[in-house]
PDB file with one MODEL, atoms N, CA, C and O in Angstrom:
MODEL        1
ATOM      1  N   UNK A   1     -16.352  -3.856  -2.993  1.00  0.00           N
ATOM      2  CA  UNK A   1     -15.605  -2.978  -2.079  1.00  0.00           C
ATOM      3  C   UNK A   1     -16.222  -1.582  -2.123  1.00  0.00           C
ATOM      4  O   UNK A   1     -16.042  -0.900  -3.132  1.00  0.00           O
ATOM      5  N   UNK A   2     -16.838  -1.175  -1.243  1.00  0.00           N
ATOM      6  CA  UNK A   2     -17.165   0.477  -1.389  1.00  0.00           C
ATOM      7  C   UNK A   2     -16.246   1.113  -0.374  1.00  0.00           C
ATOM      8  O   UNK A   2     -15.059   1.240  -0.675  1.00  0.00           O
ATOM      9  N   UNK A   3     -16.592   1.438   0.552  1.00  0.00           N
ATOM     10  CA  UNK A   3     -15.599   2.508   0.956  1.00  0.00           C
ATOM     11  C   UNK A   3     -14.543   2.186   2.629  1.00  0.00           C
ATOM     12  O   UNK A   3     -14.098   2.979   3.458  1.00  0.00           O
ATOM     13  N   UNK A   4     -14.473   0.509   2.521  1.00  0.00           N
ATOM     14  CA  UNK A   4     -13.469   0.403   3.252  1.00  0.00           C
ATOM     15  C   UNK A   4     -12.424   0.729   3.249  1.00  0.00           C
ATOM     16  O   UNK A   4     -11.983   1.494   2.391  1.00  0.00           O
ATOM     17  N   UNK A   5     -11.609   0.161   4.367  1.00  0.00           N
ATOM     18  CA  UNK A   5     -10.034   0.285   4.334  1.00  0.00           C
ATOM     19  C   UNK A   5      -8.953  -0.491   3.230  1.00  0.00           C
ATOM     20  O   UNK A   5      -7.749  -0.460   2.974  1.00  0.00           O
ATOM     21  N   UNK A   6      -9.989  -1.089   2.828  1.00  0.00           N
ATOM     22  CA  UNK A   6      -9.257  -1.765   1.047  1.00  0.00           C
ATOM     23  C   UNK A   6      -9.368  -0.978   0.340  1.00  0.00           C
ATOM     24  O   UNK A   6      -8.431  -0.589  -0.357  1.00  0.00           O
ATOM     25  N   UNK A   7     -10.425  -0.546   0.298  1.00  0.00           N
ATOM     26  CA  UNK A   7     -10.679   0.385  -0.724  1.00  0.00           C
ATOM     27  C   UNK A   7     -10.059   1.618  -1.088  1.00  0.00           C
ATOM     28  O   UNK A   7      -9.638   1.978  -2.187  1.00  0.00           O
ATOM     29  N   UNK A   8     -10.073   2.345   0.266  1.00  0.00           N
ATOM     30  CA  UNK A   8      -9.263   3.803   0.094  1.00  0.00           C
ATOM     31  C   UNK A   8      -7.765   3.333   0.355  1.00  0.00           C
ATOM     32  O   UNK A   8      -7.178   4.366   0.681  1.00  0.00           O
ATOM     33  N   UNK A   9      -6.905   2.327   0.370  1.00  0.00           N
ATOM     34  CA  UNK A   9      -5.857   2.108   0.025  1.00  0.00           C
ATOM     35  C   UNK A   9      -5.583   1.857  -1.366  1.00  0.00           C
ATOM     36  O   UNK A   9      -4.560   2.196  -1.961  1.00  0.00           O
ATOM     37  N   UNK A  10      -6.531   1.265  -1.821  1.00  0.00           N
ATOM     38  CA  UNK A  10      -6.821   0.827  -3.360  1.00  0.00           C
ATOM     39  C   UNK A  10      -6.871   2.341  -4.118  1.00  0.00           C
ATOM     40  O   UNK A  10      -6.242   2.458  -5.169  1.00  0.00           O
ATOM     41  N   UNK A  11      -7.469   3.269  -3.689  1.00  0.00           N
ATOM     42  CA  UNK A  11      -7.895   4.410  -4.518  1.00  0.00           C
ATOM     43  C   UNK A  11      -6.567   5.191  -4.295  1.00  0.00           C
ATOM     44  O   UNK A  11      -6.418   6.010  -5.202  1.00  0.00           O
ATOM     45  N   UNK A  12      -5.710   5.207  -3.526  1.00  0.00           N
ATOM     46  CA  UNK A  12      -4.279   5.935  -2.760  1.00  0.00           C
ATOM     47  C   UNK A  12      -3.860   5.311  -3.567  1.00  0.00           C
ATOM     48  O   UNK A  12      -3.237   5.875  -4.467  1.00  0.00           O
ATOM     49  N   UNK A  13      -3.976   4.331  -3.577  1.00  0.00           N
ATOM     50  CA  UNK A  13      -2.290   3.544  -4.685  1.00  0.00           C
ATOM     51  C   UNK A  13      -3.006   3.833  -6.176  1.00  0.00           C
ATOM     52  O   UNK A  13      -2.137   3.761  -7.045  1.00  0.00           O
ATOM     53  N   UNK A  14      -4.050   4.075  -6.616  1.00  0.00           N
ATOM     54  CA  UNK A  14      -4.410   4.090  -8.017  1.00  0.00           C
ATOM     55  C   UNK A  14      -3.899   5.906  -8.543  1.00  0.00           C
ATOM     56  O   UNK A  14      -3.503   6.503  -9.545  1.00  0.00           O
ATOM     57  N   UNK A  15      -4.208   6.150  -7.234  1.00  0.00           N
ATOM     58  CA  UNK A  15      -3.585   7.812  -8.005  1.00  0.00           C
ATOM     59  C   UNK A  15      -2.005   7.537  -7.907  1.00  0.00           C
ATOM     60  O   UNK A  15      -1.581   8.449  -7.196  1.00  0.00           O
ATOM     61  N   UNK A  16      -1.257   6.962  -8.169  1.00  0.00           N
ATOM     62  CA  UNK A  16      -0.116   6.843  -8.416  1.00  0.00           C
ATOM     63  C   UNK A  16       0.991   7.268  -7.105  1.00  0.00           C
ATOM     64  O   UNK A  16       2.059   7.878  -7.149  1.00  0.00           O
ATOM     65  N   UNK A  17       0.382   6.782  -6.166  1.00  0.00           N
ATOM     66  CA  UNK A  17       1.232   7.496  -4.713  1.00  0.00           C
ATOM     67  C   UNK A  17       1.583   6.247  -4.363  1.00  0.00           C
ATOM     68  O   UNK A  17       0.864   5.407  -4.905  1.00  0.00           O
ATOM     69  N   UNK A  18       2.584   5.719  -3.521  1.00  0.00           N
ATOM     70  CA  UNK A  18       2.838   4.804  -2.413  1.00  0.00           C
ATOM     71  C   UNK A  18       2.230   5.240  -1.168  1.00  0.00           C
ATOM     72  O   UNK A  18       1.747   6.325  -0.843  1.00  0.00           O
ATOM     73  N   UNK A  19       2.409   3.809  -0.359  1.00  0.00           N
ATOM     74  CA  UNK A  19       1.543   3.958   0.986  1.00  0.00           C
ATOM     75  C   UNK A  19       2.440   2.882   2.163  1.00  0.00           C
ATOM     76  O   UNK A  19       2.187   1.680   2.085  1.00  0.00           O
ATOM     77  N   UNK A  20       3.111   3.190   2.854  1.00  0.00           N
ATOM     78  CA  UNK A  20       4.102   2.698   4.200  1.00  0.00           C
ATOM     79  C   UNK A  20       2.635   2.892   5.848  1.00  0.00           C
ATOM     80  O   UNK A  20       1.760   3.707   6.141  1.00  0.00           O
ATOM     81  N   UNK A  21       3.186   1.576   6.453  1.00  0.00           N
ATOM     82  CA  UNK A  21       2.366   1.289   7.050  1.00  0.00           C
ATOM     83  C   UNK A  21       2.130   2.556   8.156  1.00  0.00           C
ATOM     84  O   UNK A  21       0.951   2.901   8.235  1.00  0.00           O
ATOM     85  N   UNK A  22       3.017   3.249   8.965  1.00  0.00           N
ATOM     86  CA  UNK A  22       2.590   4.524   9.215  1.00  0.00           C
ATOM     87  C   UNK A  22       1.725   5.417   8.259  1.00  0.00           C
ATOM     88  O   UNK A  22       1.128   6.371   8.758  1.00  0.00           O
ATOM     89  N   UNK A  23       1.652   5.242   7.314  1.00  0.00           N
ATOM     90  CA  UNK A  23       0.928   6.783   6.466  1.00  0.00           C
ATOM     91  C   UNK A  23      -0.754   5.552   6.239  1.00  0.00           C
ATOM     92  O   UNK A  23      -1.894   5.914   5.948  1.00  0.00           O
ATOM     93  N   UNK A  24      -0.385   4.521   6.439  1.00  0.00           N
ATOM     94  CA  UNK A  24      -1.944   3.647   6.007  1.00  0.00           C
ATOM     95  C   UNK A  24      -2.846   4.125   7.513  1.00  0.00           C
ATOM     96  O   UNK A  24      -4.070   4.154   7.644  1.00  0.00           O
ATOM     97  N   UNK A  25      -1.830   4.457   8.506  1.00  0.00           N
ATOM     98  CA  UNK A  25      -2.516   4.600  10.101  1.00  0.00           C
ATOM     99  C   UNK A  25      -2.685   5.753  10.267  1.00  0.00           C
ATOM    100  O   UNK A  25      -3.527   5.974  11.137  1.00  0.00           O
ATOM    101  N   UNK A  26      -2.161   6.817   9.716  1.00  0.00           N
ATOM    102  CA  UNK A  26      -2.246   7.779   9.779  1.00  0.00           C
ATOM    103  C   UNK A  26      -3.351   8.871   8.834  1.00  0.00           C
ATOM    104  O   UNK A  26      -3.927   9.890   9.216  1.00  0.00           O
ATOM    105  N   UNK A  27      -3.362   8.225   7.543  1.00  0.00           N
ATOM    106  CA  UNK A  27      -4.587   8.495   6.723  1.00  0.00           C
ATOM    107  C   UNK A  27      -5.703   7.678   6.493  1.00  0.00           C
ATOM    108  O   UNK A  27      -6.694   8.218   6.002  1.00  0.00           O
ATOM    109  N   UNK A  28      -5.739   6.338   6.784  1.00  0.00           N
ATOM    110  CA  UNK A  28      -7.035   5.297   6.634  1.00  0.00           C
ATOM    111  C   UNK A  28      -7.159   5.006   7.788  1.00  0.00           C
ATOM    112  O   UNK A  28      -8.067   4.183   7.905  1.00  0.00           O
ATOM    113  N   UNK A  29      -6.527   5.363   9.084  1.00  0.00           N
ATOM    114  CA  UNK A  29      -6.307   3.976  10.267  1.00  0.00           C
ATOM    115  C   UNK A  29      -6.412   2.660  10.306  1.00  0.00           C
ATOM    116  O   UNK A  29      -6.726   1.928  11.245  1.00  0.00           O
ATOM    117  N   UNK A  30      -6.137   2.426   9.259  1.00  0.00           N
ATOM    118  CA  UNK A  30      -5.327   1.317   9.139  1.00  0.00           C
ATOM    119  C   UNK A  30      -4.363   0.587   9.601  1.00  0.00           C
ATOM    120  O   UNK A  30      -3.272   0.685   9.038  1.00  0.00           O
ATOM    121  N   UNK A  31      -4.495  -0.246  10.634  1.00  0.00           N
ATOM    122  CA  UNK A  31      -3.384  -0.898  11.551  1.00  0.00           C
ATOM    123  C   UNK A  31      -2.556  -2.624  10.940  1.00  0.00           C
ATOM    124  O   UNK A  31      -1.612  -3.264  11.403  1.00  0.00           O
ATOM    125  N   UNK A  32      -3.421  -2.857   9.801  1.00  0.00           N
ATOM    126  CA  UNK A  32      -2.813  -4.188   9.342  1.00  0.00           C
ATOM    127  C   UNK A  32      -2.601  -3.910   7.939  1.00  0.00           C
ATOM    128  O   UNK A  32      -3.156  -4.715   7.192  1.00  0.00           O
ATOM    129  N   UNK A  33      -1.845  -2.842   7.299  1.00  0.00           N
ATOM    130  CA  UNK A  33      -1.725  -2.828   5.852  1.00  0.00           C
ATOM    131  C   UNK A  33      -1.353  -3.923   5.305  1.00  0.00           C
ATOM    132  O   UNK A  33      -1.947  -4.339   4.311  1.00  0.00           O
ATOM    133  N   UNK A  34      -0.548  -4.435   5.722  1.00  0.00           N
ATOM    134  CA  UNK A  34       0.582  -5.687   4.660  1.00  0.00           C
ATOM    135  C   UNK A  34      -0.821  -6.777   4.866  1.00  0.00           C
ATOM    136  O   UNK A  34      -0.832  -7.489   3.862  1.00  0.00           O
ATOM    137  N   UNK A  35      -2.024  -7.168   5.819  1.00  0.00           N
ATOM    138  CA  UNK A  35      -3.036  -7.994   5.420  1.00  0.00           C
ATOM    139  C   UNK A  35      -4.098  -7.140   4.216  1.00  0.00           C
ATOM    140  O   UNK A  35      -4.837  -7.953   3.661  1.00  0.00           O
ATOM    141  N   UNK A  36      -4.230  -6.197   3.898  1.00  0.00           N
ATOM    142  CA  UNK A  36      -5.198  -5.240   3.199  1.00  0.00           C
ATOM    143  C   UNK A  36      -4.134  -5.684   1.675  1.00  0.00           C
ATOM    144  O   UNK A  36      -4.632  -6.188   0.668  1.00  0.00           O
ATOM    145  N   UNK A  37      -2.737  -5.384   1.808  1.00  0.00           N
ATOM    146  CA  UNK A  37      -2.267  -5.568   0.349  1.00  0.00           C
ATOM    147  C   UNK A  37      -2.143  -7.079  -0.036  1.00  0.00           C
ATOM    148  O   UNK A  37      -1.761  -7.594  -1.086  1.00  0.00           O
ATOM    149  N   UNK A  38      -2.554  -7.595   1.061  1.00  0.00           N
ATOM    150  CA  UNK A  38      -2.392  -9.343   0.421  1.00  0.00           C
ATOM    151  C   UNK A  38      -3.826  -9.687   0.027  1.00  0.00           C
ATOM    152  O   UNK A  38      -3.991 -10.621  -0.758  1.00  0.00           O
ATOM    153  N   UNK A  39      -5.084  -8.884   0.595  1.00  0.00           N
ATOM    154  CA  UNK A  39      -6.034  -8.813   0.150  1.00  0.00           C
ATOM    155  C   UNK A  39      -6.143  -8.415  -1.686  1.00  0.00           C
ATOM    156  O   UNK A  39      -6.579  -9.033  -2.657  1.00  0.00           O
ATOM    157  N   UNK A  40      -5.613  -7.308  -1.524  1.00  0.00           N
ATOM    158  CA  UNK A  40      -5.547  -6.644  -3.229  1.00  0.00           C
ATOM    159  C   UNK A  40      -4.966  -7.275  -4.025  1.00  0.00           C
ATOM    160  O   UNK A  40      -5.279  -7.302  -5.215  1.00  0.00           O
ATOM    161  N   UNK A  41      -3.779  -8.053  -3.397  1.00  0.00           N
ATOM    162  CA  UNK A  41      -2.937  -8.807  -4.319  1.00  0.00           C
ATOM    163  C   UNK A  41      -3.926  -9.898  -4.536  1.00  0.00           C
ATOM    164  O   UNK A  41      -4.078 -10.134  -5.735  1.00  0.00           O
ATOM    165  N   UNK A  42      -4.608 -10.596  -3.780  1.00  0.00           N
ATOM    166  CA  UNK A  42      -5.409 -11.698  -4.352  1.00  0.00           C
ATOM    167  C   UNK A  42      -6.371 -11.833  -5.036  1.00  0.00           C
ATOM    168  O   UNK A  42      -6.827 -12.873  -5.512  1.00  0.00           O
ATOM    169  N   UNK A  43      -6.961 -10.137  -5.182  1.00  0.00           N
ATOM    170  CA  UNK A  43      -7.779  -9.871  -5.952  1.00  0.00           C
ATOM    171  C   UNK A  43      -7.387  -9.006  -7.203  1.00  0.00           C
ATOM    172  O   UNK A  43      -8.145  -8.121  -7.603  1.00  0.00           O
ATOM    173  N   UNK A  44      -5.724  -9.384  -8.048  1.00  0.00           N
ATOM    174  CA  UNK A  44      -5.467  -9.747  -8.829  1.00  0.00           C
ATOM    175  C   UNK A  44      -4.540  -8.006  -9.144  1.00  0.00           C
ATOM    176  O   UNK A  44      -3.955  -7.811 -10.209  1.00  0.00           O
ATOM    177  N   UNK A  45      -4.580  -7.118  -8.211  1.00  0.00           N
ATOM    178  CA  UNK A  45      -3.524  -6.501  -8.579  1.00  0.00           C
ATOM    179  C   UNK A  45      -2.081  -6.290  -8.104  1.00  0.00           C
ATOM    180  O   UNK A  45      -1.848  -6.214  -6.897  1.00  0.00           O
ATOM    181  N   UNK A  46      -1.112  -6.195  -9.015  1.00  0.00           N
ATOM    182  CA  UNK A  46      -0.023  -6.359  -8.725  1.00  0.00           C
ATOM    183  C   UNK A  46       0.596  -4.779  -8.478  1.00  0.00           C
ATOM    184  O   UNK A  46       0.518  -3.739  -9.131  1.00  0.00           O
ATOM    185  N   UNK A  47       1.385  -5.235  -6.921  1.00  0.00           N
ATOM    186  CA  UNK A  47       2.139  -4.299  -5.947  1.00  0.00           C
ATOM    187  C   UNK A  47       3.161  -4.877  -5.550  1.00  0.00           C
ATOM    188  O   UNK A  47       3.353  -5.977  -5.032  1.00  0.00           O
ATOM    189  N   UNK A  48       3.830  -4.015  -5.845  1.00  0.00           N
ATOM    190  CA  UNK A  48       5.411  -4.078  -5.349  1.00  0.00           C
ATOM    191  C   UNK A  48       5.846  -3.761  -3.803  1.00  0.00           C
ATOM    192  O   UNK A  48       5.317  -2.842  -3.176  1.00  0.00           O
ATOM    193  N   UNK A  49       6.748  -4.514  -3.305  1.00  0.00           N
ATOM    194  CA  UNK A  49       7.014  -3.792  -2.437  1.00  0.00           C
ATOM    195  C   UNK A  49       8.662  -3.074  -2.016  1.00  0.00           C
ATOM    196  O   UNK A  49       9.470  -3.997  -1.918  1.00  0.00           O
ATOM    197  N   UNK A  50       9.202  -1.939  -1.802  1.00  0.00           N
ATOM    198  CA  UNK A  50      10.079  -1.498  -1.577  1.00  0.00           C
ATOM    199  C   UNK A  50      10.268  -1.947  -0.206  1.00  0.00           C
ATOM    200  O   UNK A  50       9.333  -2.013   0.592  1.00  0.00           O
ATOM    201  N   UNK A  51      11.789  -2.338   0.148  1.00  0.00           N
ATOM    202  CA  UNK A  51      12.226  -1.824   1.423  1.00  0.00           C
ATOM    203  C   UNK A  51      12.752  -0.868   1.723  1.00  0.00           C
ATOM    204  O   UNK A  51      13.409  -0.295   0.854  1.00  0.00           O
ATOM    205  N   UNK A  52      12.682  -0.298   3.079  1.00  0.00           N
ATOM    206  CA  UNK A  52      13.458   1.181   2.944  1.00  0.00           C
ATOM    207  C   UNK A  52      13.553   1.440   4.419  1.00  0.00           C
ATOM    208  O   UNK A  52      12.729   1.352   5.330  1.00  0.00           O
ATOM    209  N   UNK A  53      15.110   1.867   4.359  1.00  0.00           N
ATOM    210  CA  UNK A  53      15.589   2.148   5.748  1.00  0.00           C
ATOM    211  C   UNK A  53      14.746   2.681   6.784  1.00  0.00           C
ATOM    212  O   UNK A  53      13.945   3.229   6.027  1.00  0.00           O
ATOM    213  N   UNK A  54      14.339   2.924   7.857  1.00  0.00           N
ATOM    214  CA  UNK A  54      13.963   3.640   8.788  1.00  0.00           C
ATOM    215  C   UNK A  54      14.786   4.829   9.069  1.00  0.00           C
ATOM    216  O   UNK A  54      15.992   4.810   8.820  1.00  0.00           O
ATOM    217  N   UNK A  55      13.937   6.349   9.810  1.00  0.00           N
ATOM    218  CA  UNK A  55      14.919   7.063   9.551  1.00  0.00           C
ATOM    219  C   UNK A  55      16.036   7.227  10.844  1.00  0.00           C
ATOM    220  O   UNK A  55      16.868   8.122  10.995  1.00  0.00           O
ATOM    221  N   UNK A  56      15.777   6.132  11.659  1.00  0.00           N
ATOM    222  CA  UNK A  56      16.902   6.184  12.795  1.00  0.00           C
ATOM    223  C   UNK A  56      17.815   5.283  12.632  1.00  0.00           C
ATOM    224  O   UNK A  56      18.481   5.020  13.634  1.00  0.00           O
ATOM    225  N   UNK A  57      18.202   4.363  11.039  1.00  0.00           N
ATOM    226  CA  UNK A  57      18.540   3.819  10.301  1.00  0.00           C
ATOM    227  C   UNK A  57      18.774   2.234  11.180  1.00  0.00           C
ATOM    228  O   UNK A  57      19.817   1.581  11.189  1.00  0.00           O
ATOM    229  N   UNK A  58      17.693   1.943  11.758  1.00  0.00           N
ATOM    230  CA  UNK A  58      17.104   0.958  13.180  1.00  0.00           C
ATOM    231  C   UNK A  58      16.893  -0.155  12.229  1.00  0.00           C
ATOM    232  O   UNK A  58      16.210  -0.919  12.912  1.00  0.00           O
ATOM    233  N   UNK A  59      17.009  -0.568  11.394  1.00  0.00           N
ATOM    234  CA  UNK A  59      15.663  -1.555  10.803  1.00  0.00           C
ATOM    235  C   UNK A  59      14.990  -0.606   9.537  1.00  0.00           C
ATOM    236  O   UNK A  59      15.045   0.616   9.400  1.00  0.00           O
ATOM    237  N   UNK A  60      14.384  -1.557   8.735  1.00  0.00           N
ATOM    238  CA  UNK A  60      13.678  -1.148   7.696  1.00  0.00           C
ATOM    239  C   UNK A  60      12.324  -1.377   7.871  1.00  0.00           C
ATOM    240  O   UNK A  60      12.057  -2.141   8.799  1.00  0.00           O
ATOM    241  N   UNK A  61      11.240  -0.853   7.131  1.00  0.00           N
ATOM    242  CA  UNK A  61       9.827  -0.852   6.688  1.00  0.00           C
ATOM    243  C   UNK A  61       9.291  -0.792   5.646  1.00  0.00           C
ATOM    244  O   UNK A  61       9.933   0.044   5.010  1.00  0.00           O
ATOM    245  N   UNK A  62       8.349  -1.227   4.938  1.00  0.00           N
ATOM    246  CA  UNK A  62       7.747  -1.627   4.091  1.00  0.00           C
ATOM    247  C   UNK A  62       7.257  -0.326   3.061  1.00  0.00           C
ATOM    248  O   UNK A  62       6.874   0.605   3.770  1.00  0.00           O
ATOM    249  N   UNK A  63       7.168  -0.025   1.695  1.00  0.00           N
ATOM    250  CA  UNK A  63       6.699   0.885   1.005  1.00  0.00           C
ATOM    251  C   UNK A  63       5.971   0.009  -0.085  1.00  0.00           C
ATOM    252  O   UNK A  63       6.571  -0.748  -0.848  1.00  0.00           O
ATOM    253  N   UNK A  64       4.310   0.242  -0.064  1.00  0.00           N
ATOM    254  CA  UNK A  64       3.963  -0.179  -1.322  1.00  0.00           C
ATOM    255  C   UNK A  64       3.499   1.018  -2.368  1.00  0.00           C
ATOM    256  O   UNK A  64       3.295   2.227  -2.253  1.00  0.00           O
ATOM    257  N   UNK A  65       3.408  -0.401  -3.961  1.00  0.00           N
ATOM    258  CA  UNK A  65       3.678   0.834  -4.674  1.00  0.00           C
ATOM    259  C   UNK A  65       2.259  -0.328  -5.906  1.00  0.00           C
ATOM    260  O   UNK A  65       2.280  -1.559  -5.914  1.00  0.00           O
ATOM    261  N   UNK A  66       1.616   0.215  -6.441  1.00  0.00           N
ATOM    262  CA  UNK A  66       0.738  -0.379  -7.637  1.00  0.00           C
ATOM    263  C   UNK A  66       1.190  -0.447  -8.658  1.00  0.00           C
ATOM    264  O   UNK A  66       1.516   0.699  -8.969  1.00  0.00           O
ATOM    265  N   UNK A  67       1.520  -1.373  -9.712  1.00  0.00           N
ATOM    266  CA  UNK A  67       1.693  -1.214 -10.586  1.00  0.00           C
ATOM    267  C   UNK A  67       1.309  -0.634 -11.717  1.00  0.00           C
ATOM    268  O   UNK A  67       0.539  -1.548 -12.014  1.00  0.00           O
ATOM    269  N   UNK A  68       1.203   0.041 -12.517  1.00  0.00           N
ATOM    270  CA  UNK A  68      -0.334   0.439 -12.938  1.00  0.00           C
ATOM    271  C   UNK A  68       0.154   0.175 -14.602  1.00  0.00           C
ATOM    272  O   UNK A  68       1.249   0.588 -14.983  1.00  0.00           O
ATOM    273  N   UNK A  69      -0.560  -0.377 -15.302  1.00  0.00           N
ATOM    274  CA  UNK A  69      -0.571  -1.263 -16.444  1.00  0.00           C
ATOM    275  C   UNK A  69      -0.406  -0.154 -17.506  1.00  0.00           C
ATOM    276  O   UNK A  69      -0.959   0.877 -17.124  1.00  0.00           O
ATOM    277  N   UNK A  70       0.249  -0.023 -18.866  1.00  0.00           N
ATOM    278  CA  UNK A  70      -0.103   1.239 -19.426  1.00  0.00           C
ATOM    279  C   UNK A  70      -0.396   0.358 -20.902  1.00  0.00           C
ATOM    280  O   UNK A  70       0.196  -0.592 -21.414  1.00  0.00           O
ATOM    281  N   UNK A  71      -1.572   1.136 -21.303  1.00  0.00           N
ATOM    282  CA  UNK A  71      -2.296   0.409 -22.863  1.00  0.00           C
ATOM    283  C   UNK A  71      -0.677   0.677 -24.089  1.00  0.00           C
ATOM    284  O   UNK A  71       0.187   1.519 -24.331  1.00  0.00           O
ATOM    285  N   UNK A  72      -1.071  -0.531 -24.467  1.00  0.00           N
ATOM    286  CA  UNK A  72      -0.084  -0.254 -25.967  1.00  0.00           C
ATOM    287  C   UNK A  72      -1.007   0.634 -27.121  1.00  0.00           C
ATOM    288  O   UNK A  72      -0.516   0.926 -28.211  1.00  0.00           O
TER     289      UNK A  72
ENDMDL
END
């Protein structure tokens, strides 16, 4: 992976931020996040996903989040 749209979602979620499919289009243009995190997920890291209201409280949307492993 060098510097695709996996990637700089990958590097967004490693600095410890979440990423909702507006902010993936809006900072990567990224139009298929939830296929990019099923990508990452299969390549073995684990992401959570939040649901979370919309703010015209219409329906909900997706928030992902990385897990990020901490050494014992």
């Amino acid at each position: 992976m060098n510097n695709t749209q996996e990637q700089q979602i990958l590097d967004h979620l490693k600095q410890g931020r979440t990423i909702t499919p507006i902010e993936a289009l809006e900072q990567h243009g990224c139009f298929r996040l939830s296929a990019v995190i099923l990508k990452l997920r299969k390549s073995g890291y684990e992401i959570v996903t939040h649901h979370e209201r919309n703010t015209n409280n219409a329906g909900t949307h997706a928030r992902y989040e990385l897990v990020i492993e901490v050494a014992a």
